[in-house]
KEDRENMI-112480 format. One record per residue: x, y, z of N, C-alpha, C, CB in turn. Coordinates in pm, 1 decimal, always signed. Glycine has a CB too. Layout:
! KEDRENMI-112480
@nx:X ny:Y nz:Z cax:X cay:Y caz:Z cx:X cy:Y cz:Z cbx:X cby:Y cbz:Z
...
***
This chain:
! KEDRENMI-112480
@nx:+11945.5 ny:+10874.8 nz:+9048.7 cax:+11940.7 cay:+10839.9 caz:+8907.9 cx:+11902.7 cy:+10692.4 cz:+8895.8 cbx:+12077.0 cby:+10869.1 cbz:+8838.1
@nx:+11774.4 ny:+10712.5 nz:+8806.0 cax:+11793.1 cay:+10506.6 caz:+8766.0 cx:+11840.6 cy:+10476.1 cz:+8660.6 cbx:+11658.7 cby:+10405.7 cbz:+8746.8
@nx:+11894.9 ny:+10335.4 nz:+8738.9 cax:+11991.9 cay:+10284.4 caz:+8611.5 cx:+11868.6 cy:+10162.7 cz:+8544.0 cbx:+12183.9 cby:+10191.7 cbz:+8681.1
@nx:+11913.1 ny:+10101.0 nz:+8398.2 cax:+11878.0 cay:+10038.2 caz:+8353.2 cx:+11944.8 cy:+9902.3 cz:+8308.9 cbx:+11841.3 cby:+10102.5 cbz:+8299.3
@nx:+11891.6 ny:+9820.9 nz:+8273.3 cax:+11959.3 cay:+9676.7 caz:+8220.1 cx:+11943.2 cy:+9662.8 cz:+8114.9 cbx:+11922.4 cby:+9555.8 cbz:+8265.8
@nx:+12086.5 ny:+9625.5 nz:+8036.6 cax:+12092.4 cay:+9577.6 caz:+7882.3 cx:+12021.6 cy:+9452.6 cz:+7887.2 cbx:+12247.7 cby:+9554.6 cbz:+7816.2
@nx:+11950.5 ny:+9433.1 nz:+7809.3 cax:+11841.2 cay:+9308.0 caz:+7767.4 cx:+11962.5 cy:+9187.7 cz:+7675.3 cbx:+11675.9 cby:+9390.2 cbz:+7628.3
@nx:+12060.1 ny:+9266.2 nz:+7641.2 cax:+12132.0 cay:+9114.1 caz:+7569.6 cx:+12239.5 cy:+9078.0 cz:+7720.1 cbx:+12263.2 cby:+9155.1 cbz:+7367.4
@nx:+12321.4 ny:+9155.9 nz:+7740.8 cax:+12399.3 cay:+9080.3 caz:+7844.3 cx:+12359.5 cy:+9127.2 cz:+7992.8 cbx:+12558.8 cby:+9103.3 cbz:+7819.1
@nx:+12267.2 ny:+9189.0 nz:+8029.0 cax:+12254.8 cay:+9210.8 caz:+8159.4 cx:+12292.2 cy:+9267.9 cz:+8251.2 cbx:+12259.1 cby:+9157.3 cbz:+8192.7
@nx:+12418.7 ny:+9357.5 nz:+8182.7 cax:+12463.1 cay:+9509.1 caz:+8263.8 cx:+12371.4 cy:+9575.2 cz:+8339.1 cbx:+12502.7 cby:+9622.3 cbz:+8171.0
@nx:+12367.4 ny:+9602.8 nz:+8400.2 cax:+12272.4 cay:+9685.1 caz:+8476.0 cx:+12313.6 cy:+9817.9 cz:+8518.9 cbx:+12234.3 cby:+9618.2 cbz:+8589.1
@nx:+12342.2 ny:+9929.1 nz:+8446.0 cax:+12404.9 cay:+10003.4 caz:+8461.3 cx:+12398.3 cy:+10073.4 cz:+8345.0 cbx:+12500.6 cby:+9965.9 cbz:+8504.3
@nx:+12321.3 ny:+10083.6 nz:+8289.9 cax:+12296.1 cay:+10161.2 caz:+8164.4 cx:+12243.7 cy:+10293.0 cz:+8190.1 cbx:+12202.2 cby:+10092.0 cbz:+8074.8
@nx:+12230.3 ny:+10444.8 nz:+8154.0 cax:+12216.5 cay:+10509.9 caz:+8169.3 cx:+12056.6 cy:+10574.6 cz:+8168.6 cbx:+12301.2 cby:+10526.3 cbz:+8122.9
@nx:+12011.9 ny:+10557.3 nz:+8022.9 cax:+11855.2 cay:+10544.9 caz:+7955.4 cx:+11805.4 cy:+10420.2 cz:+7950.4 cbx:+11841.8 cby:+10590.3 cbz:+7809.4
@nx:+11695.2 ny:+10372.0 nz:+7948.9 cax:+11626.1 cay:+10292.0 caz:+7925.9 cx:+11673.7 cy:+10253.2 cz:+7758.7 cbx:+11488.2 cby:+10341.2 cbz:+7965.4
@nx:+11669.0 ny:+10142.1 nz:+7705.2 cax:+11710.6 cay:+10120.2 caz:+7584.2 cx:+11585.2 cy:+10155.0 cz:+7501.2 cbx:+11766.9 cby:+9980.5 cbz:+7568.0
@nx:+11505.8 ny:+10153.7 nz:+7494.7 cax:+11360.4 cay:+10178.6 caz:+7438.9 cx:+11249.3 cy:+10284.7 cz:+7550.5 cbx:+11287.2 cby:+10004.5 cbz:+7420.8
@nx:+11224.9 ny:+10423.4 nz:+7465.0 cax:+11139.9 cay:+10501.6 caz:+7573.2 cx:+10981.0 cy:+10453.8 cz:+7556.6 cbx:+11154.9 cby:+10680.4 cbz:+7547.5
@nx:+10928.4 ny:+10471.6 nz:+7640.3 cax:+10775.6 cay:+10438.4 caz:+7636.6 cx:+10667.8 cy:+10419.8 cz:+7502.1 cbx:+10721.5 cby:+10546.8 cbz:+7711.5
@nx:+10754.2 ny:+10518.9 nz:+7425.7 cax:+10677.2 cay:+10481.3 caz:+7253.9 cx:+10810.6 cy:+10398.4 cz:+7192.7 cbx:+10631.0 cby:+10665.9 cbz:+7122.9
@nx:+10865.3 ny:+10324.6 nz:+7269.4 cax:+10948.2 cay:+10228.7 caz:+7156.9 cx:+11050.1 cy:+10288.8 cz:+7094.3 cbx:+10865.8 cby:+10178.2 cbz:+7040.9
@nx:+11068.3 ny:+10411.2 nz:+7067.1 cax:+11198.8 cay:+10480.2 caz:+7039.9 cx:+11325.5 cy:+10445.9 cz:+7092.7 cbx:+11188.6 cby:+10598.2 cbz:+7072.9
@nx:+11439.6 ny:+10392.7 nz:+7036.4 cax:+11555.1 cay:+10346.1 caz:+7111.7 cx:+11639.2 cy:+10482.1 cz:+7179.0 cbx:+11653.3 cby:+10254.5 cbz:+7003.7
@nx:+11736.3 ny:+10438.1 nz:+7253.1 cax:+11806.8 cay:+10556.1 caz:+7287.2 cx:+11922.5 cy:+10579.9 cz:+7230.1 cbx:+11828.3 cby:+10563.8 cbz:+7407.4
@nx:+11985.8 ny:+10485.9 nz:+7143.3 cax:+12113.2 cay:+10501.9 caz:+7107.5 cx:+12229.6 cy:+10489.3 cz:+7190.3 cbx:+12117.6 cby:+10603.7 cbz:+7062.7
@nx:+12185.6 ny:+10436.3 nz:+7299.3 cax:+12289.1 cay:+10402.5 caz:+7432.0 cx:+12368.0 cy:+10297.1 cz:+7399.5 cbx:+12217.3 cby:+10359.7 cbz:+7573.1
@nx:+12504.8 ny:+10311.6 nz:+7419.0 cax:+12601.0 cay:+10163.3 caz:+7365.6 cx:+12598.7 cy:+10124.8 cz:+7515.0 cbx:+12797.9 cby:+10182.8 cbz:+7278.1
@nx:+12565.1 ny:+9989.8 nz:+7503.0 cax:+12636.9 cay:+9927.9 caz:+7642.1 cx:+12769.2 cy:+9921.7 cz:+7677.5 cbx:+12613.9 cby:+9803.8 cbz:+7656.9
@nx:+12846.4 ny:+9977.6 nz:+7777.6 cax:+12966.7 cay:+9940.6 caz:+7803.8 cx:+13036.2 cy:+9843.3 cz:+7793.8 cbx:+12980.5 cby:+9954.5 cbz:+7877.4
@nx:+12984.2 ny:+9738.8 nz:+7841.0 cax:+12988.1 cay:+9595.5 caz:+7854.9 cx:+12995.7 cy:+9515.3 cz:+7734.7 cbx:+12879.2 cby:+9554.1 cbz:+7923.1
@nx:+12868.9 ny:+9508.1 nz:+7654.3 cax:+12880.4 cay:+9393.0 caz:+7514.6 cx:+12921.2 cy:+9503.4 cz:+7418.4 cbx:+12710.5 cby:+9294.6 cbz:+7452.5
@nx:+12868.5 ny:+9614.1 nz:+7417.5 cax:+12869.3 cay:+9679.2 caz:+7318.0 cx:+12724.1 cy:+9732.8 cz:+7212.9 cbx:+12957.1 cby:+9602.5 cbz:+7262.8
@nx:+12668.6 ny:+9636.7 nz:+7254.0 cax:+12527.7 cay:+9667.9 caz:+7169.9 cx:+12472.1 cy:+9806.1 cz:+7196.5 cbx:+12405.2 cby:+9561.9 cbz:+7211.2
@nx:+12416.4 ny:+9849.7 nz:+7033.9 cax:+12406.6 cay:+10031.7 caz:+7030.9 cx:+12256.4 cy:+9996.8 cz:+7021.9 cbx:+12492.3 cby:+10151.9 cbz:+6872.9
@nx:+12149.5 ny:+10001.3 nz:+7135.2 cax:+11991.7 cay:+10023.9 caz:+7057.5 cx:+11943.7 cy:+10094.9 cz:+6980.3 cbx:+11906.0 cby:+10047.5 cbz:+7114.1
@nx:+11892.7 ny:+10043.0 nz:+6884.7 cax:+11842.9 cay:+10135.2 caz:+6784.2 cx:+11946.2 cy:+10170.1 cz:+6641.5 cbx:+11814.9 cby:+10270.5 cbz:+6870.0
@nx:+12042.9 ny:+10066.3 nz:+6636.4 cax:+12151.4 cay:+10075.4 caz:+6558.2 cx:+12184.1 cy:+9916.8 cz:+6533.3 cbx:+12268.8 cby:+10165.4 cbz:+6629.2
@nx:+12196.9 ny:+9820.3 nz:+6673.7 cax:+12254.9 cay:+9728.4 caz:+6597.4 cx:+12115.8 cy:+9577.9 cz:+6583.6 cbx:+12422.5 cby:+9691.0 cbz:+6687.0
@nx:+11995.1 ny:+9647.2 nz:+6657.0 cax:+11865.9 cay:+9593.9 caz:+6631.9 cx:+11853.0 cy:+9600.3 cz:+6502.1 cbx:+11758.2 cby:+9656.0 cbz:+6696.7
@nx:+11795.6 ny:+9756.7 nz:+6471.4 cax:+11691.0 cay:+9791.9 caz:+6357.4 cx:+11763.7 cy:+9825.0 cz:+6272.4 cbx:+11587.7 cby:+9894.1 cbz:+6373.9
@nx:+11918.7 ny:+9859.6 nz:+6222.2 cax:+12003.8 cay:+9847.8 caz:+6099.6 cx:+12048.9 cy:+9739.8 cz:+6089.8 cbx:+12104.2 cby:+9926.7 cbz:+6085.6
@nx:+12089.7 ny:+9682.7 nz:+6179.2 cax:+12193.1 cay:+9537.4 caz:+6168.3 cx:+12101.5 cy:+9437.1 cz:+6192.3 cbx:+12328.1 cby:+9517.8 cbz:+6287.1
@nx:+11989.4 ny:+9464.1 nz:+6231.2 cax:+11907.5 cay:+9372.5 caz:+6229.5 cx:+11940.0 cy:+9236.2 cz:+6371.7 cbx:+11920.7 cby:+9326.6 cbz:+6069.2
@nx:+12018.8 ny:+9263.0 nz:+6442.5 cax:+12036.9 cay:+9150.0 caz:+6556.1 cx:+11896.1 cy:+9171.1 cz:+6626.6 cbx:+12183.7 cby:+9175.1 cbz:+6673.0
@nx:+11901.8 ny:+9051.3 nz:+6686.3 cax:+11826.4 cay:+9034.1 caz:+6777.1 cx:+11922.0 cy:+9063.0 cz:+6905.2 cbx:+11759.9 cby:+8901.7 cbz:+6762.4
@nx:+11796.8 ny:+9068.4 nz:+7027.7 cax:+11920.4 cay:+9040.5 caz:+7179.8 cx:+11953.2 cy:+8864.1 cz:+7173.1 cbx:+11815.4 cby:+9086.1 cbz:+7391.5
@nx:+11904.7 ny:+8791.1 nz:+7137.3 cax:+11948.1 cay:+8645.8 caz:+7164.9 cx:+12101.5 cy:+8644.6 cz:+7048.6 cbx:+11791.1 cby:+8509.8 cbz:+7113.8
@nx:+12029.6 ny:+8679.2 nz:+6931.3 cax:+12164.2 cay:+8670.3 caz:+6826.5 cx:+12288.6 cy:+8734.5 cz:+6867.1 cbx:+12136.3 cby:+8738.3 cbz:+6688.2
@nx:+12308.6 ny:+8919.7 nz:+6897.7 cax:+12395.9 cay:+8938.6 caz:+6904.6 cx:+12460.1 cy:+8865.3 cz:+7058.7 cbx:+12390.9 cby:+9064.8 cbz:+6869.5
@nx:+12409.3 ny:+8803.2 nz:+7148.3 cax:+12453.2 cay:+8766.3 caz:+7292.4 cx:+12518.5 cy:+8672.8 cz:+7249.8 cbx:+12355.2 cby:+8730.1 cbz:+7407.0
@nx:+12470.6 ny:+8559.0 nz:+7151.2 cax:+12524.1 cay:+8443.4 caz:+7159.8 cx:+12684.1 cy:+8471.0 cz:+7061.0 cbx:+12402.8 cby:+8323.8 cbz:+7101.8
@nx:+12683.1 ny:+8573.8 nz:+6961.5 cax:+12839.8 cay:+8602.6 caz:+6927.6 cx:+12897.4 cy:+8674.0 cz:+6995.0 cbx:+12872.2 cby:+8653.3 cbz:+6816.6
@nx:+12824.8 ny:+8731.4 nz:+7123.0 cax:+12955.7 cay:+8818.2 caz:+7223.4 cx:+12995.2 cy:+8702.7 cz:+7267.5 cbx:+12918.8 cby:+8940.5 cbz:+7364.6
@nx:+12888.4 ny:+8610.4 nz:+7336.1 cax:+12963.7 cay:+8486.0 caz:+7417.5 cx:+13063.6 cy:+8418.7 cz:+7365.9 cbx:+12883.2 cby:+8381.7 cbz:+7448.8
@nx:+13047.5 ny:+8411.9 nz:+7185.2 cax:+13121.7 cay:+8286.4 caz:+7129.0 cx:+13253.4 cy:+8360.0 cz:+7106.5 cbx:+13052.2 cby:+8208.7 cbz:+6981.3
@nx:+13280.5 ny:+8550.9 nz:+7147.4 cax:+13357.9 cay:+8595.2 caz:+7098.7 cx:+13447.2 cy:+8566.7 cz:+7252.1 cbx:+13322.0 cby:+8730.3 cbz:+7024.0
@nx:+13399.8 ny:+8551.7 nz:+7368.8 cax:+13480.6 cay:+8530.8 caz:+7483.3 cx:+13405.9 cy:+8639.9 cz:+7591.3 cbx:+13652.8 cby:+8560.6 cbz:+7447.6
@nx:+13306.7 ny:+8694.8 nz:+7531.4 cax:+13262.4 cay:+8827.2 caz:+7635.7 cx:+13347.5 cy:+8939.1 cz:+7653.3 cbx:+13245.6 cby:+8785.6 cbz:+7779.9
@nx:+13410.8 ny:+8977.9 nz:+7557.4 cax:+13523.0 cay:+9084.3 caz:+7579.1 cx:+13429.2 cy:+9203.1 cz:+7596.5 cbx:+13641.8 cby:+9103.7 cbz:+7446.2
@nx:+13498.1 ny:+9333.0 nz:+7681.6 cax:+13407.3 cay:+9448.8 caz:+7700.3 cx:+13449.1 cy:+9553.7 cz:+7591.9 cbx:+13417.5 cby:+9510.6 cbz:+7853.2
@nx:+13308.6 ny:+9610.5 nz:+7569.3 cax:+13316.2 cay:+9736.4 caz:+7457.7 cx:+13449.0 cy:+9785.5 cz:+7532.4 cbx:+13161.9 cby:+9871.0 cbz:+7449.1
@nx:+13368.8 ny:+9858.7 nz:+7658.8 cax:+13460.7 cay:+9979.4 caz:+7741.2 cx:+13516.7 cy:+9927.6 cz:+7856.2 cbx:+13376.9 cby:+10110.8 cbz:+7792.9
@nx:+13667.2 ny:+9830.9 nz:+7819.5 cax:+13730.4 cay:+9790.2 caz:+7952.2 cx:+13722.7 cy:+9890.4 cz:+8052.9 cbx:+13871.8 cby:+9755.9 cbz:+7938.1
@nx:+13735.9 ny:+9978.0 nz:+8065.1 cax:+13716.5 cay:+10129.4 caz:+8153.9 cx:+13656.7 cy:+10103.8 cz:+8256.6 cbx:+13633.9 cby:+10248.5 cbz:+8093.2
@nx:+13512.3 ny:+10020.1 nz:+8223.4 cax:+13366.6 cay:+10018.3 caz:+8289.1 cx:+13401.3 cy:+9900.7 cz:+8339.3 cbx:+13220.7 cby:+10025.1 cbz:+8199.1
@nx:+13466.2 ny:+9841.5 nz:+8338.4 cax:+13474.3 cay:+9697.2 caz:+8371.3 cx:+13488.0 cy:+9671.9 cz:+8517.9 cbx:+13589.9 cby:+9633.2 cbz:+8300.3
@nx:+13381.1 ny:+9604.0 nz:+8600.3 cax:+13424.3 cay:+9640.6 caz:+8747.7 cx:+13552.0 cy:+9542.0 cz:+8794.3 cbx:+13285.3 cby:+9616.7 cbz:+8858.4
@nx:+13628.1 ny:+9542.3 nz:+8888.3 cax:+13720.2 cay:+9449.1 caz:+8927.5 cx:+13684.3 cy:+9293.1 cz:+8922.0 cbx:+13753.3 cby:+9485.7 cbz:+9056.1
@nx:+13582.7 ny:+9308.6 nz:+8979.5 cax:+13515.4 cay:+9119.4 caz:+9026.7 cx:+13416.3 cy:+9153.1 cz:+8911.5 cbx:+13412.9 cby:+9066.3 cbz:+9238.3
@nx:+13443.4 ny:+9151.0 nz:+8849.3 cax:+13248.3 cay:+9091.5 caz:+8749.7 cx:+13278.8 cy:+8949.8 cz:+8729.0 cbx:+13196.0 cby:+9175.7 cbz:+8532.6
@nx:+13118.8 ny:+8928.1 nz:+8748.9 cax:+13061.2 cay:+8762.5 caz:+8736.8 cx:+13048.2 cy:+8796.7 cz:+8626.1 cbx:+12926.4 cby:+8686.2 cbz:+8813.9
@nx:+13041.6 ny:+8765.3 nz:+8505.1 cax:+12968.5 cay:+8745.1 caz:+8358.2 cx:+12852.7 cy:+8632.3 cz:+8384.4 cbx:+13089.2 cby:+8684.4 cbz:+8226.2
@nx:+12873.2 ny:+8512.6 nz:+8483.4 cax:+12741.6 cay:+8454.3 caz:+8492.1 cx:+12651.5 cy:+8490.4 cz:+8594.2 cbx:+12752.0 cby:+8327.9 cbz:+8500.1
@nx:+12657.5 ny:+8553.8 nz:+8680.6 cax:+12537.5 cay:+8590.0 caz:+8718.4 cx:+12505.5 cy:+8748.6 cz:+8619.2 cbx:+12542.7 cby:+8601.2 cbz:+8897.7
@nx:+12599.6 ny:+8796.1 nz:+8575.5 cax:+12517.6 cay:+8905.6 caz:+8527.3 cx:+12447.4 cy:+8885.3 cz:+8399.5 cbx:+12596.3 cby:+9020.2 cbz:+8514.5
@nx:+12462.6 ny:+8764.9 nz:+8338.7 cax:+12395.7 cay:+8702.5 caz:+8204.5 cx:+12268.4 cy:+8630.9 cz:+8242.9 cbx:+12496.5 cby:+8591.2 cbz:+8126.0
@nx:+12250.2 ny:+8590.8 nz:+8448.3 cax:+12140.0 cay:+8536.6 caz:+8451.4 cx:+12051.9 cy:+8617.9 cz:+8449.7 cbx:+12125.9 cby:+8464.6 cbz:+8534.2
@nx:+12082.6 ny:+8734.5 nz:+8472.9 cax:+11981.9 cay:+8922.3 caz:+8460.0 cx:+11906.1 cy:+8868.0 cz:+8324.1 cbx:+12118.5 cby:+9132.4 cbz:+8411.2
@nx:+11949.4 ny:+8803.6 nz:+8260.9 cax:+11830.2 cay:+8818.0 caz:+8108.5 cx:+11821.5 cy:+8645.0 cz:+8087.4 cbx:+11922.5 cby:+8926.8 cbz:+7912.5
@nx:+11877.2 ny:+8609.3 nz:+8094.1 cax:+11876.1 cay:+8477.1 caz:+8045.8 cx:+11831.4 cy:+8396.4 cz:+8149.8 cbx:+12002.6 cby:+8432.4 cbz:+7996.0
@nx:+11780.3 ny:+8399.3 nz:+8270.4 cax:+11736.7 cay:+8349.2 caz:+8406.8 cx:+11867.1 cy:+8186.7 cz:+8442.1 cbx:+11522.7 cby:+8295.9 cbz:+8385.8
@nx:+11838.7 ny:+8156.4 nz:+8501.7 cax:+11940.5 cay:+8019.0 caz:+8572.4 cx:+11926.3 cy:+8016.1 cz:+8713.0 cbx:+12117.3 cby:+8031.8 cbz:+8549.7
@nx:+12017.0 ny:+7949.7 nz:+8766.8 cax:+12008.4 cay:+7924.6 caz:+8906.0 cx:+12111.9 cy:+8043.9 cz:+8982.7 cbx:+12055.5 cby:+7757.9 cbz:+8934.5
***
């Protein structure tokens, strides 16, 4: 199975691609930030930079603690989209 990466926080572990080949979202919530494609883009109108920067300012809490691995980096998995060292 391939997995995919959320474009706002960099999960990598997403199920569908967030957008299929004609641009159609999937409706996939990320575990992680929470962002629903195709719901909190094109109704709510976020961007990936906008809604990232109020998960960050919210502390990075996870949609689905569940999913949450033991050790997660939040900064290297934020450099997945946002690049750094």
């Amino acid at each position: 199975m391939d997995l995919h990466t959320c474009p706002v926080c960099g999960w990598d572990r997403l199920v569908e691609p967030p957008y299929d080949w004609n641009g159609s979202p999937s409706y996939e919530i990320c575990p992680c930030c929470g962002f629903e494609f195709g719901f909190d883009d094109l109704a709510n109108r976020f961007t990936f930079d906008s809604y990232r920067t109020v998960w960050i300012a919210r502390g990075m809490p996870w949609y689905d603690p569940s999913a949450k691995p033991p050790l997660w980096d939040a900064e290297a998995q934020l450099r997945r989209v946002v690049g750094g060292n």
